[in-house]
PDBQT receptor file of N, H, CA, C and O in Angstrom, charges set to zero:
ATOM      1  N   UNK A   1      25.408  29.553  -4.262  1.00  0.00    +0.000 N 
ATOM      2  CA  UNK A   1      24.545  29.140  -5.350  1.00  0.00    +0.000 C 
ATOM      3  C   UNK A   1      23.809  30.352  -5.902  1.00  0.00    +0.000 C 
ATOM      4  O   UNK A   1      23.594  31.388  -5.274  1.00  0.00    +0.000 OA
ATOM      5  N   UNK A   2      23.474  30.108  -7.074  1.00  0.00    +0.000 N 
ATOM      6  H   UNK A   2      23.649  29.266  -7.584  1.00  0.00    +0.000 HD
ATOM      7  CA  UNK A   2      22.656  31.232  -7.534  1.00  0.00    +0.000 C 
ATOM      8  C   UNK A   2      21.118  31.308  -7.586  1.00  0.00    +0.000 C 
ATOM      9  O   UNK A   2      20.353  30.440  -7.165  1.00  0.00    +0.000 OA
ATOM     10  N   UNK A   3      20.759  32.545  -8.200  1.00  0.00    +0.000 N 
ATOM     11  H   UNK A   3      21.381  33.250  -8.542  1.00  0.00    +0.000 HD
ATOM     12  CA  UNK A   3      19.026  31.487  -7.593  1.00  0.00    +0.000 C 
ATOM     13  C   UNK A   3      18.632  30.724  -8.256  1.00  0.00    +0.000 C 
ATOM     14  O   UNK A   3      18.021  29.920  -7.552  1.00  0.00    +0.000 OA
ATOM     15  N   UNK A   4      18.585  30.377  -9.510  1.00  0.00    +0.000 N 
ATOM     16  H   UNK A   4      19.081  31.030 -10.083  1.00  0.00    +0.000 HD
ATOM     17  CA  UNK A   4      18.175  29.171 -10.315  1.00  0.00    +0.000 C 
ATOM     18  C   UNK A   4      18.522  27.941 -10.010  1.00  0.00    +0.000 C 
ATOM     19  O   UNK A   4      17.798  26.953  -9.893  1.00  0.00    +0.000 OA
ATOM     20  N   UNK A   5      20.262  28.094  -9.823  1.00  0.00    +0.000 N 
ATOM     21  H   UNK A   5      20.850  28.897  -9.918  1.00  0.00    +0.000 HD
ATOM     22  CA  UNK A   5      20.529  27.145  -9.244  1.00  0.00    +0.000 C 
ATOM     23  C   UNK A   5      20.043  26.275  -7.610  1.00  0.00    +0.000 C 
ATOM     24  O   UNK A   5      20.071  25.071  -7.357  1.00  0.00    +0.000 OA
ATOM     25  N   UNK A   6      19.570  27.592  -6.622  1.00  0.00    +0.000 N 
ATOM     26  H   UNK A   6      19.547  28.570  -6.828  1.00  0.00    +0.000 HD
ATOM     27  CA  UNK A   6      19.546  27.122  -5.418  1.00  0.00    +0.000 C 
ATOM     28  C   UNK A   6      17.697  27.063  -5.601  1.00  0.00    +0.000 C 
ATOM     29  O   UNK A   6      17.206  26.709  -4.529  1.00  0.00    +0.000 OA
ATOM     30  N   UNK A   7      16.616  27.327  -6.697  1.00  0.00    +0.000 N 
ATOM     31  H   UNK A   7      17.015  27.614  -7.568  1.00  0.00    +0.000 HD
ATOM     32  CA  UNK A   7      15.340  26.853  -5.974  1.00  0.00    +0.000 C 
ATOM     33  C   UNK A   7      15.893  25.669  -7.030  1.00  0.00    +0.000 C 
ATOM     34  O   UNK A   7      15.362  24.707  -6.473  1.00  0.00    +0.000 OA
ATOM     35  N   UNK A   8      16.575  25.111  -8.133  1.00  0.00    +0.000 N 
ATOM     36  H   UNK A   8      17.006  25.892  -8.585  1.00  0.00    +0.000 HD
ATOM     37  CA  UNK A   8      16.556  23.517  -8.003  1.00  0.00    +0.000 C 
ATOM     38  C   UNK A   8      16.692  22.491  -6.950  1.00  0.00    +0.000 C 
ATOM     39  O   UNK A   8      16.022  21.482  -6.732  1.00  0.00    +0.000 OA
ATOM     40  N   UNK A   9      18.009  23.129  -6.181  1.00  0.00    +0.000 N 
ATOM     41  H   UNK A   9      18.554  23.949  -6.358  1.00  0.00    +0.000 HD
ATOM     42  CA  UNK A   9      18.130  22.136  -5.379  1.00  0.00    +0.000 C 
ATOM     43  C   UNK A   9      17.337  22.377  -4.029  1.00  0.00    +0.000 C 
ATOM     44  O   UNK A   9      17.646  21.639  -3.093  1.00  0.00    +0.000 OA
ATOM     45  N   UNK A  10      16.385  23.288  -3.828  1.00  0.00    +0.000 N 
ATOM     46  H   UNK A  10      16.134  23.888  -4.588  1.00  0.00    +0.000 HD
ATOM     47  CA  UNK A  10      14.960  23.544  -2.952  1.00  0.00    +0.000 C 
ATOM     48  C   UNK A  10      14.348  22.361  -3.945  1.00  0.00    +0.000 C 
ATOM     49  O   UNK A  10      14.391  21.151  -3.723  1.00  0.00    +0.000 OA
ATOM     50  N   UNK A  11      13.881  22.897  -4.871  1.00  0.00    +0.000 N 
ATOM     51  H   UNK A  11      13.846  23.880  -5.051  1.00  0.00    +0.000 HD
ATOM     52  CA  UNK A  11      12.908  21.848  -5.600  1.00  0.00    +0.000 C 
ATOM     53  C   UNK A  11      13.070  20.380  -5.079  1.00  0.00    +0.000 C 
ATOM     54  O   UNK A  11      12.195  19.927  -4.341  1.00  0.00    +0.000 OA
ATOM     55  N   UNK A  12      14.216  19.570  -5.453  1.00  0.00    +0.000 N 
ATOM     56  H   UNK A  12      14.926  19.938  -6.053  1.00  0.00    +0.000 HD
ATOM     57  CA  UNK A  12      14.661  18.243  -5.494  1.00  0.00    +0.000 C 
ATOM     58  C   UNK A  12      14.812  18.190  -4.043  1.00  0.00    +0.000 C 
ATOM     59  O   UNK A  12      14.827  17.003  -3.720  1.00  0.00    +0.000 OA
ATOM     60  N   UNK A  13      14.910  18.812  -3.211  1.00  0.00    +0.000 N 
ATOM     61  H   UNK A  13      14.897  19.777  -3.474  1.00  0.00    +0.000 HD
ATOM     62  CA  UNK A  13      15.019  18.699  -1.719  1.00  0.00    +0.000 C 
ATOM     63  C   UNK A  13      13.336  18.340  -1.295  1.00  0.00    +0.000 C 
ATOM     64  O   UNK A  13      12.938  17.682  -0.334  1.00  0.00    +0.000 OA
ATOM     65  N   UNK A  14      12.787  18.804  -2.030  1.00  0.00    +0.000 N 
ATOM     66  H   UNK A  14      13.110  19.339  -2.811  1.00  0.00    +0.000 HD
ATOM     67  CA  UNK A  14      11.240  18.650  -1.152  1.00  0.00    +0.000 C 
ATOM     68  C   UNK A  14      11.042  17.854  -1.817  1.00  0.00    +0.000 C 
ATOM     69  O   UNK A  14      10.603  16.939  -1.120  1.00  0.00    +0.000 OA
ATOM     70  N   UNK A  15      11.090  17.465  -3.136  1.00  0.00    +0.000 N 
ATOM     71  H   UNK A  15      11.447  18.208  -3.702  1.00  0.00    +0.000 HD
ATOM     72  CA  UNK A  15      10.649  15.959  -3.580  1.00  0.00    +0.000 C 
ATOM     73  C   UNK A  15      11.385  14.981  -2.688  1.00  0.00    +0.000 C 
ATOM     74  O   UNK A  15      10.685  13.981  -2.531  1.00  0.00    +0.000 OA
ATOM     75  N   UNK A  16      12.113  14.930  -2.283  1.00  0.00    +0.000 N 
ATOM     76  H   UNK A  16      12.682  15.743  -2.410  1.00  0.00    +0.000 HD
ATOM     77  CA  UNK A  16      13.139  13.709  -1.828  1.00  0.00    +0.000 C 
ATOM     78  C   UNK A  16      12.323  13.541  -0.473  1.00  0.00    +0.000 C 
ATOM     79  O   UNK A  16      11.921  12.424  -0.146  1.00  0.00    +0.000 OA
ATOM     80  N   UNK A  17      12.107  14.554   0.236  1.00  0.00    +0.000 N 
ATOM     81  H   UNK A  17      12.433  15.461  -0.029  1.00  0.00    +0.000 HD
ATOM     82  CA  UNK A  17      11.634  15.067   1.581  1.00  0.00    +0.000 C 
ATOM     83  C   UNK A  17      10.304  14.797   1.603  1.00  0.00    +0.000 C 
ATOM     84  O   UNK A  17       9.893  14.441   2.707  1.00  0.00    +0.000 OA
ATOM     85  N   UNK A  18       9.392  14.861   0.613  1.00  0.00    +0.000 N 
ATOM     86  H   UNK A  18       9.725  15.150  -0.284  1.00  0.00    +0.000 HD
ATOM     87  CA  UNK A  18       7.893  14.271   0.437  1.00  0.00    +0.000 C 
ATOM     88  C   UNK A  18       8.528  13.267   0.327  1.00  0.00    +0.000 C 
ATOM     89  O   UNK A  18       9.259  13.504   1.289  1.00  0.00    +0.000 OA
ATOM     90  N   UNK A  19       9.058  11.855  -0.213  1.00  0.00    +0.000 N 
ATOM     91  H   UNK A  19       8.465  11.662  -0.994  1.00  0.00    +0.000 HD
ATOM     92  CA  UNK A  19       8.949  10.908  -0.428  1.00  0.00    +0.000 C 
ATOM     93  C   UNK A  19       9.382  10.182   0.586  1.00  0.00    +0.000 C 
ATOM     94  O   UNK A  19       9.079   9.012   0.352  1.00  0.00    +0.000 OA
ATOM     95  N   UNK A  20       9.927  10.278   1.577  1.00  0.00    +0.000 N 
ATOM     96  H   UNK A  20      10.172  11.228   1.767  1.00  0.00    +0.000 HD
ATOM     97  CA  UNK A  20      11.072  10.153   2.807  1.00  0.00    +0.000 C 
ATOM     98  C   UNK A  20       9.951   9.944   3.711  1.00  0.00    +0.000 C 
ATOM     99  O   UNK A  20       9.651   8.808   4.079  1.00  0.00    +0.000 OA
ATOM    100  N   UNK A  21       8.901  11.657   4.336  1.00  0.00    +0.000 N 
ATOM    101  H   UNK A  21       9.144  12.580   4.037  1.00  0.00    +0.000 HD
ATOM    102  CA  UNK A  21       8.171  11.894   4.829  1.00  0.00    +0.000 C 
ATOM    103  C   UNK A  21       6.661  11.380   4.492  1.00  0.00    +0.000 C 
ATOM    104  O   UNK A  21       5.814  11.275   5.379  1.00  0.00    +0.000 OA
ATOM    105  N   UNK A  22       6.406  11.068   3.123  1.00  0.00    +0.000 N 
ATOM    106  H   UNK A  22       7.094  11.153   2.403  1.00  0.00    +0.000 HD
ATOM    107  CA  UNK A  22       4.953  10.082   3.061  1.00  0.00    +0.000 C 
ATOM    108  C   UNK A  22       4.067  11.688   3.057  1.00  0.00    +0.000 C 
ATOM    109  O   UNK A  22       2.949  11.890   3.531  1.00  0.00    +0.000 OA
ATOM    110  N   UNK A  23       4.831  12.537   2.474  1.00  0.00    +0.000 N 
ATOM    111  H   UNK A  23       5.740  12.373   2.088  1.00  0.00    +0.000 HD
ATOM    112  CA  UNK A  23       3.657  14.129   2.089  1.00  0.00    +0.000 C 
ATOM    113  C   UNK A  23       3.865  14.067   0.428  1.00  0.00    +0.000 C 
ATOM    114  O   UNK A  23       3.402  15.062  -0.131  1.00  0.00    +0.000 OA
ATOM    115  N   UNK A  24       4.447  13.128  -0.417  1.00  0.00    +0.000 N 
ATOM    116  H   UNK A  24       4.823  12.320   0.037  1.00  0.00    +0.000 HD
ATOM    117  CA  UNK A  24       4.008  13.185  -1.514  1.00  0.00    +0.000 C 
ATOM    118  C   UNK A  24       2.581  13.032  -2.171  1.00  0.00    +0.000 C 
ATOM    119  O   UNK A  24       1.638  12.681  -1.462  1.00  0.00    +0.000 OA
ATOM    120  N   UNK A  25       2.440  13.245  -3.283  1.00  0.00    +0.000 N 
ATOM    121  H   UNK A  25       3.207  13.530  -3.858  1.00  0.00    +0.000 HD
ATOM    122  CA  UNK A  25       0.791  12.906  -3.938  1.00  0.00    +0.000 C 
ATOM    123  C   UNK A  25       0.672  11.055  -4.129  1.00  0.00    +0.000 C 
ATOM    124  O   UNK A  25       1.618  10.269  -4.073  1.00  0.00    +0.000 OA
ATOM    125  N   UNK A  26      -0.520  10.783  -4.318  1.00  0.00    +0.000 N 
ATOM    126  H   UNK A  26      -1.288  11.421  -4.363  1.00  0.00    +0.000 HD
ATOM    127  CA  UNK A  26      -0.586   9.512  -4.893  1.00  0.00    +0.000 C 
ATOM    128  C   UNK A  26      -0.236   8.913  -5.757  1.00  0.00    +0.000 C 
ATOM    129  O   UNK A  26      -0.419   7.720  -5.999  1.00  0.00    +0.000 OA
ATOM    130  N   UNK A  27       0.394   9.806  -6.405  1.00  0.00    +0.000 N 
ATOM    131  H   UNK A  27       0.542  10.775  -6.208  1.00  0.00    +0.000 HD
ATOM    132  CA  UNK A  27       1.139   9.097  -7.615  1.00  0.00    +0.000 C 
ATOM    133  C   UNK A  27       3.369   8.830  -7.671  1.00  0.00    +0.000 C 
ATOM    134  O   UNK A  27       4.363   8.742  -8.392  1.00  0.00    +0.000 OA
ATOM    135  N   UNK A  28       2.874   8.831  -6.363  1.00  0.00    +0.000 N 
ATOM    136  H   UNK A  28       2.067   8.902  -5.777  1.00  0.00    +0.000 HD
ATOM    137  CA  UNK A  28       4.752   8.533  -5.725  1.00  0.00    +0.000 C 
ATOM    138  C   UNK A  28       5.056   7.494  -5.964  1.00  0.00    +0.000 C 
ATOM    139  O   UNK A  28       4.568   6.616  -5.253  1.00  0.00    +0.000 OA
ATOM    140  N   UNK A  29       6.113   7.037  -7.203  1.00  0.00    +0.000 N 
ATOM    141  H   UNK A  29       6.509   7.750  -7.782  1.00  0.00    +0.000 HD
ATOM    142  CA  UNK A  29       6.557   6.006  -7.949  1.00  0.00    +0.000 C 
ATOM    143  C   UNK A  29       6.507   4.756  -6.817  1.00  0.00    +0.000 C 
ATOM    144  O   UNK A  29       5.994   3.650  -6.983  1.00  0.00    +0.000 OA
ATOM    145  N   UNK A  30       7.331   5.368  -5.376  1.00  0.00    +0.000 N 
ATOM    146  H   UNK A  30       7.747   6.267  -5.241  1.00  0.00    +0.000 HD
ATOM    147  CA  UNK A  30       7.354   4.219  -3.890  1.00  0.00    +0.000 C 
ATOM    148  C   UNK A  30       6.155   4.171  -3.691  1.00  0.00    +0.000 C 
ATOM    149  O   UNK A  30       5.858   2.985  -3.552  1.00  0.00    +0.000 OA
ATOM    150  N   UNK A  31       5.225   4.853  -3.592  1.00  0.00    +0.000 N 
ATOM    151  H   UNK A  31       5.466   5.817  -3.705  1.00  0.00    +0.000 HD
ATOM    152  CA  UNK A  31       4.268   4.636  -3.000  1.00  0.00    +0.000 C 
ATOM    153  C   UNK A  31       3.452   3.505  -3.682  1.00  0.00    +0.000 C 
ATOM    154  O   UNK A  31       3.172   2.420  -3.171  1.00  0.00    +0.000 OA
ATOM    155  N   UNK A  32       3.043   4.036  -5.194  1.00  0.00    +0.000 N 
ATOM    156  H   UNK A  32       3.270   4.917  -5.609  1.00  0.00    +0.000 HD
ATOM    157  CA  UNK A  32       2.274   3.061  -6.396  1.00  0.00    +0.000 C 
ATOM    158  C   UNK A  32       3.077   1.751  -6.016  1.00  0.00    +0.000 C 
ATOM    159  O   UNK A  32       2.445   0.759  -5.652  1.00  0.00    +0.000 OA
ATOM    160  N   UNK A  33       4.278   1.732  -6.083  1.00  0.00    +0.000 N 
ATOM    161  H   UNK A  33       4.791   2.538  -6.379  1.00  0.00    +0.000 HD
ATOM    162  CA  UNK A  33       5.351   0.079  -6.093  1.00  0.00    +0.000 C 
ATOM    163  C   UNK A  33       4.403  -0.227  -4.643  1.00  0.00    +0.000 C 
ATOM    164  O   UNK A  33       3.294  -0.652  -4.966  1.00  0.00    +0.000 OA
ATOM    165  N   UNK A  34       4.539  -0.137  -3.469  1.00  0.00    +0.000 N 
ATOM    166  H   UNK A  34       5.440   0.209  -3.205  1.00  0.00    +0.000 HD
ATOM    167  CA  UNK A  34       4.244  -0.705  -2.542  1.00  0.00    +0.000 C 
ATOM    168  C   UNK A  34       2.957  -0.869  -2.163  1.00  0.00    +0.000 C 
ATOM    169  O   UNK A  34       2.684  -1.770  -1.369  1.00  0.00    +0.000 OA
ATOM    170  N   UNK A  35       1.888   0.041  -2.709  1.00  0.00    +0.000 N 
ATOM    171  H   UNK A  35       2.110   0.772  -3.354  1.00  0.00    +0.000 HD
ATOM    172  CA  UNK A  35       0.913  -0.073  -3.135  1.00  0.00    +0.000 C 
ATOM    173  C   UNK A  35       0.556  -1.671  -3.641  1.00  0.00    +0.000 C 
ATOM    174  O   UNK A  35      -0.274  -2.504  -3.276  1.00  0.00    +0.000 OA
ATOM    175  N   UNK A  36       1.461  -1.649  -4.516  1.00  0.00    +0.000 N 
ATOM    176  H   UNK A  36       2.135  -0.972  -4.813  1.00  0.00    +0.000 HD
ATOM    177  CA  UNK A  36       1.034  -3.044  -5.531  1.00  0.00    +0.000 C 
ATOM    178  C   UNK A  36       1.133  -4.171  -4.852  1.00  0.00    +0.000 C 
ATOM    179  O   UNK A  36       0.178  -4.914  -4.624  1.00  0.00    +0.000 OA
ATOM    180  N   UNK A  37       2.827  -4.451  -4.327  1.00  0.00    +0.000 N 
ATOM    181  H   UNK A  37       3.602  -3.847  -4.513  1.00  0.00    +0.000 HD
ATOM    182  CA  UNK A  37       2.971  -5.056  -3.309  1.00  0.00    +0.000 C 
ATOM    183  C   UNK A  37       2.410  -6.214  -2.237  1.00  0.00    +0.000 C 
ATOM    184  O   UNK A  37       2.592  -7.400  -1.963  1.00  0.00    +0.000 OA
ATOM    185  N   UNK A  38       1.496  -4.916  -1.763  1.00  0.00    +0.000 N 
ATOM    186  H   UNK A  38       1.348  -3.952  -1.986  1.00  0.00    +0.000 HD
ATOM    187  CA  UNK A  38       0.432  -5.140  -0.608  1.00  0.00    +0.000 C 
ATOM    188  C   UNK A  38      -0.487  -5.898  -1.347  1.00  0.00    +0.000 C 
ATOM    189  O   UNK A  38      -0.558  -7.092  -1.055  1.00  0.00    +0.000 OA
ATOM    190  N   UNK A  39      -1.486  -5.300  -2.589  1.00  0.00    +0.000 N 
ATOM    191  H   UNK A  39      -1.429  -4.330  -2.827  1.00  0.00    +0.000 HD
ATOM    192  CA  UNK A  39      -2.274  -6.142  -2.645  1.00  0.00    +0.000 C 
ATOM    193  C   UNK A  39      -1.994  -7.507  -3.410  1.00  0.00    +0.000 C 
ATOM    194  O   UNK A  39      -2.817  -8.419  -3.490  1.00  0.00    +0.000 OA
ATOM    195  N   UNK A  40      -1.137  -7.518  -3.779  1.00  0.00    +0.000 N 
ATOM    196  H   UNK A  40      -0.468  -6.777  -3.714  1.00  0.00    +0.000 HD
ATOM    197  CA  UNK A  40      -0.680  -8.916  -4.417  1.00  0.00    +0.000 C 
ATOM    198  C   UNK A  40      -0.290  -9.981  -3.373  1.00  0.00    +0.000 C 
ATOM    199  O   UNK A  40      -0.595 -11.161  -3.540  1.00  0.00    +0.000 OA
ATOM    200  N   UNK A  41       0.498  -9.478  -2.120  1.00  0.00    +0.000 N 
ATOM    201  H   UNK A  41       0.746  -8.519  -1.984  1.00  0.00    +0.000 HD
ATOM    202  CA  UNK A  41       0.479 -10.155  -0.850  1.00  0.00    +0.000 C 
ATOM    203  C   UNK A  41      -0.884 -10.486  -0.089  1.00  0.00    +0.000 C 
ATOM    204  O   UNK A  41      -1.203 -11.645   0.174  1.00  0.00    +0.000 OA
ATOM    205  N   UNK A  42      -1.488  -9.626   0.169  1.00  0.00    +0.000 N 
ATOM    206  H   UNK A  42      -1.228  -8.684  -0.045  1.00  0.00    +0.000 HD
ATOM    207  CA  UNK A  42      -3.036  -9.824   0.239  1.00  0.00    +0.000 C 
ATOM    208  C   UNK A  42      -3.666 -10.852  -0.509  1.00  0.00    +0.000 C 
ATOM    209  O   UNK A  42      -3.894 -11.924   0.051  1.00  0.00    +0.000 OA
ATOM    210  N   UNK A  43      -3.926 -10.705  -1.496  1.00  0.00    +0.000 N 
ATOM    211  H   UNK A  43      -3.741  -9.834  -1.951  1.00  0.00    +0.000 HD
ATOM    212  CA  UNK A  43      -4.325 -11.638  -2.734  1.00  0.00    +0.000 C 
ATOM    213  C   UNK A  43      -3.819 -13.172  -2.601  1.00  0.00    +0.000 C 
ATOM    214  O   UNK A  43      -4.452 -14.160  -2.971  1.00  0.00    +0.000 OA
ATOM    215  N   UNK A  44      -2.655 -13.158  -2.047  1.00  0.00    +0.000 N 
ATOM    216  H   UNK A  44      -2.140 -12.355  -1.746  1.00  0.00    +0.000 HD
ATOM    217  CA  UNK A  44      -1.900 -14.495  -1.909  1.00  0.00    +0.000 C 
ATOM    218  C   UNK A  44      -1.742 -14.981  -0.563  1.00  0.00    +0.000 C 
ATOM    219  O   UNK A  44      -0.983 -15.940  -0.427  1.00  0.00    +0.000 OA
ATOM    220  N   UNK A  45      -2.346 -14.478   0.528  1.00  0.00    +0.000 N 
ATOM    221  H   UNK A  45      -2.963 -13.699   0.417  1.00  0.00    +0.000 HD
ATOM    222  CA  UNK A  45      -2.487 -14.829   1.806  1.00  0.00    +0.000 C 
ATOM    223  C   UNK A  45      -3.561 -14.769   1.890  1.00  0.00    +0.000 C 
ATOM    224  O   UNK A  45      -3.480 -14.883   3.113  1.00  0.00    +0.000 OA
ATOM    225  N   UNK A  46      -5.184 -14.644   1.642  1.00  0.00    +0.000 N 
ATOM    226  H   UNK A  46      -5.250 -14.551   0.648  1.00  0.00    +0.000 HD
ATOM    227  CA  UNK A  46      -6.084 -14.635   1.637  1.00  0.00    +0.000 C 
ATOM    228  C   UNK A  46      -6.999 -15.830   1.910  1.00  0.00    +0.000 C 
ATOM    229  O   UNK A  46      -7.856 -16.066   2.762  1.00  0.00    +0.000 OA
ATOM    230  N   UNK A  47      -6.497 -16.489   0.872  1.00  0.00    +0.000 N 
ATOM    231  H   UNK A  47      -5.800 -16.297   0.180  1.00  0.00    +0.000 HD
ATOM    232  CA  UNK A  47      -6.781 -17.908   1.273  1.00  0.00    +0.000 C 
ATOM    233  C   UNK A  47      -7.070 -18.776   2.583  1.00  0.00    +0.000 C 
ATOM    234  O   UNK A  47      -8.055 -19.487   2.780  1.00  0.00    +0.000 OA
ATOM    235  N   UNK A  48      -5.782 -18.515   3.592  1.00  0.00    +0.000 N 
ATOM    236  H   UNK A  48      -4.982 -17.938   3.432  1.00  0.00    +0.000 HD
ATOM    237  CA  UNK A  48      -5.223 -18.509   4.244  1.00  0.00    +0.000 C 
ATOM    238  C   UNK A  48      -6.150 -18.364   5.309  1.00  0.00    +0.000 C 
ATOM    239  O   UNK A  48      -6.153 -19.409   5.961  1.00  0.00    +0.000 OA
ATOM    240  N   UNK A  49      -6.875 -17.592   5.731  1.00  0.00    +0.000 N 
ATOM    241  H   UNK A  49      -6.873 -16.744   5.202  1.00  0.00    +0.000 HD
ATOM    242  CA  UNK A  49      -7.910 -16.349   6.236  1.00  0.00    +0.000 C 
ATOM    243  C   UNK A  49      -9.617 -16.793   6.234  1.00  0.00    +0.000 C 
ATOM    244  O   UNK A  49     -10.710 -16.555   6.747  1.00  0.00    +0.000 OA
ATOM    245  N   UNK A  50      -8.920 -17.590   5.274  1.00  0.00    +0.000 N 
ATOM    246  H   UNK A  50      -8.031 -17.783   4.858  1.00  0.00    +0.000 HD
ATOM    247  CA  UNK A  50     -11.199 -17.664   5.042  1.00  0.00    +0.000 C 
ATOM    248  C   UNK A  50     -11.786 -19.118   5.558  1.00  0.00    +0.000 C 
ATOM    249  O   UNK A  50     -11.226 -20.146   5.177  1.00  0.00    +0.000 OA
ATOM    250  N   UNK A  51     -12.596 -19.158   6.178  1.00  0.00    +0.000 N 
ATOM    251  H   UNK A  51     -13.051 -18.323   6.487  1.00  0.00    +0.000 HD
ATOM    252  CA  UNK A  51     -13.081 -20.211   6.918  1.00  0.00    +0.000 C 
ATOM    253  C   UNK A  51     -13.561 -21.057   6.140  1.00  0.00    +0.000 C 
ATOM    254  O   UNK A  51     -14.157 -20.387   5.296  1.00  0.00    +0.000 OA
ATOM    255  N   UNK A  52     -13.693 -22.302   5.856  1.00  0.00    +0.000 N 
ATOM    256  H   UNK A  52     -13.209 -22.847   6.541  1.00  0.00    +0.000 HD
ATOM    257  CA  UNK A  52     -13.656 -23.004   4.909  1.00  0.00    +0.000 C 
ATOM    258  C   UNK A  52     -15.253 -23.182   4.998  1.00  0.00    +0.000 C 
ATOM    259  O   UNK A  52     -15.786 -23.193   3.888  1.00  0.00    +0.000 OA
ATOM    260  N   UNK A  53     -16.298 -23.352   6.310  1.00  0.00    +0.000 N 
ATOM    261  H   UNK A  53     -15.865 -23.343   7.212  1.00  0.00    +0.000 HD
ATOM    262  CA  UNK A  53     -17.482 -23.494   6.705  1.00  0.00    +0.000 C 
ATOM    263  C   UNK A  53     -17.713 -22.806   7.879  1.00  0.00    +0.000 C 
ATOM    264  O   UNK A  53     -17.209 -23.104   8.962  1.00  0.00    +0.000 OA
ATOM    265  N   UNK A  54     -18.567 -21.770   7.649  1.00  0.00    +0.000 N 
ATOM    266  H   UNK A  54     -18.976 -21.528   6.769  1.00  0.00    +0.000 HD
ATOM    267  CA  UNK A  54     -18.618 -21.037   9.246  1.00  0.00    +0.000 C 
ATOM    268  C   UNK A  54     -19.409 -22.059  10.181  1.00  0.00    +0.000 C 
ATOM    269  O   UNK A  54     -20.228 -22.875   9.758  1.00  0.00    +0.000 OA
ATOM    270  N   UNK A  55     -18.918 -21.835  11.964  1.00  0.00    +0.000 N 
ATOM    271  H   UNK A  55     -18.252 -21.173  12.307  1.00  0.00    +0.000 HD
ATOM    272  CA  UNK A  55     -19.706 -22.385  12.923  1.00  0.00    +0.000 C 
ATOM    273  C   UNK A  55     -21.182 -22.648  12.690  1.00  0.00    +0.000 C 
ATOM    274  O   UNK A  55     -21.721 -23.743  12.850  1.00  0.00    +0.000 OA
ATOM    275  N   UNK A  56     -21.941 -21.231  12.188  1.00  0.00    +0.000 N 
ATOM    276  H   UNK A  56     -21.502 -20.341  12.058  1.00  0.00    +0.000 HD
ATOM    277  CA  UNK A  56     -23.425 -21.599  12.124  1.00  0.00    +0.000 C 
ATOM    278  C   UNK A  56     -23.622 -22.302  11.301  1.00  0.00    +0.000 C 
ATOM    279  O   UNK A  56     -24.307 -23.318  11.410  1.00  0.00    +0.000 OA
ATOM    280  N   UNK A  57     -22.924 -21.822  10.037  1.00  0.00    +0.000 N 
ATOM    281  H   UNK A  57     -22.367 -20.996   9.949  1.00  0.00    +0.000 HD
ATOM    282  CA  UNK A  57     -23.360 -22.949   8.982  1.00  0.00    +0.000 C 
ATOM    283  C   UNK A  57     -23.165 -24.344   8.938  1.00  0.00    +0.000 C 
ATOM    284  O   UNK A  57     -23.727 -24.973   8.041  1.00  0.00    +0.000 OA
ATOM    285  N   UNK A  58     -22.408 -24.973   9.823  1.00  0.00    +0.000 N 
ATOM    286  H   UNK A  58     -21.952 -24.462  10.552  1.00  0.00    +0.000 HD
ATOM    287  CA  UNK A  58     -22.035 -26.151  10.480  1.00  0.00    +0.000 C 
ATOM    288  C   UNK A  58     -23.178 -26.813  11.526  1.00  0.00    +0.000 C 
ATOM    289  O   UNK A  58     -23.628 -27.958  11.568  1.00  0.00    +0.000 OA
ATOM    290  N   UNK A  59     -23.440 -25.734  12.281  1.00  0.00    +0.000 N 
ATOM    291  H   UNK A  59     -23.075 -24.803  12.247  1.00  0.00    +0.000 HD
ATOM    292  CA  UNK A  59     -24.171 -26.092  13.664  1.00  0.00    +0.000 C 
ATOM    293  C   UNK A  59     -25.785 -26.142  13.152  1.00  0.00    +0.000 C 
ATOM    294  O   UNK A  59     -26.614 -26.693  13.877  1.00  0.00    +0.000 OA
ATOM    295  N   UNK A  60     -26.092 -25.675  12.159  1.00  0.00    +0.000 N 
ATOM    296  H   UNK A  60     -25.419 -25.228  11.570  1.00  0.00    +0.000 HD
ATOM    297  CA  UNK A  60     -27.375 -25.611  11.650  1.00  0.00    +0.000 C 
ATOM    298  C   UNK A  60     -27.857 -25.725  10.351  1.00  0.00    +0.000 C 
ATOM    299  O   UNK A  60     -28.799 -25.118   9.844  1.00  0.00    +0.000 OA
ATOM    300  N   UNK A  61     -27.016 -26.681   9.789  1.00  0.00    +0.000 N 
ATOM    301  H   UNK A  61     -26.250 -27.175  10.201  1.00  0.00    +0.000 HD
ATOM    302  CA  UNK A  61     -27.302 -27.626   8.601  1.00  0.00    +0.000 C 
ATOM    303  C   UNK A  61     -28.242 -29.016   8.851  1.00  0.00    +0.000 C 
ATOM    304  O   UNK A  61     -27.777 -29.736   9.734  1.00  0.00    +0.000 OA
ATOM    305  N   UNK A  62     -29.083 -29.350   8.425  1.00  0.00    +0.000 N 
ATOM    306  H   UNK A  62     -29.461 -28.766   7.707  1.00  0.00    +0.000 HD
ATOM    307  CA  UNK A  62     -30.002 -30.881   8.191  1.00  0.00    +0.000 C 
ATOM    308  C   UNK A  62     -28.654 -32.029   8.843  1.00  0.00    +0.000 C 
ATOM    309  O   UNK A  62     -27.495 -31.866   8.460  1.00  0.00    +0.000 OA
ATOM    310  N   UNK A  63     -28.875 -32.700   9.442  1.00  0.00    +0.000 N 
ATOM    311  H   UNK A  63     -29.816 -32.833   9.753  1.00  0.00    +0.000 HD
ATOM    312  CA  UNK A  63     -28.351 -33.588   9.576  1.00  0.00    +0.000 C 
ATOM    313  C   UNK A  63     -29.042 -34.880   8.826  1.00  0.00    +0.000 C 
ATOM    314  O   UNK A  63     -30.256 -35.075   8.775  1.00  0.00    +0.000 OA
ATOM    315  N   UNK A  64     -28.150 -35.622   8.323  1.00  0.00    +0.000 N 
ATOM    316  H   UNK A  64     -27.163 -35.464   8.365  1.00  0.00    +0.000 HD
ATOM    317  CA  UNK A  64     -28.928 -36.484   7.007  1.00  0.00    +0.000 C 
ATOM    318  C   UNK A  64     -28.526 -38.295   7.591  1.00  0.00    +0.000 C 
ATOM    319  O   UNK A  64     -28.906 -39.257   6.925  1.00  0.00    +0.000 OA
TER     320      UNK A  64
C-alpha cells in the first residue's frame, strides 16, 4: 500500500475498532441508536416498577 492509501485504511481501522471496542465519542451512530433504545424501553417498563401506594402511606393513613 502506499501511504495515503495505507493511513486510510489505519483511519477506517480505528473507527471500526472504536466502535467494536466502546472508545468511540458520544456521538457513535450505535451508540446514539442504543442509547435511544434503552430509554424508550425504560419509559415502557416503568410502569411496571412503581408502587401503586407505598407501605407507609398505607399503614398511616386516617382510617375512616
Amino acid at each position: 500500500m502506499e501511504g495515503a492509501e495505507f493511513q486510510k485504511h489505519l483511519d477506517e481501522m480505528h473507527k471500526h475498532e472504536g466502535i467494536f471496542w466502546e472508545t468511540g465519542d458520544e456521538n457513535d451512530e450505535i451508540k446514539r441508536r442504543l442509547n435511544a433504545i434503552q430509554a424508550r424501553l425504560e419509559a415502557a417498563v416503568a410502569p411496571c416498577f412503581k408502587e401503586p401506594m407505598s407501605l407507609y402511606t398505607l399503614l398511616t393513613r386516617r382510617w375512616q
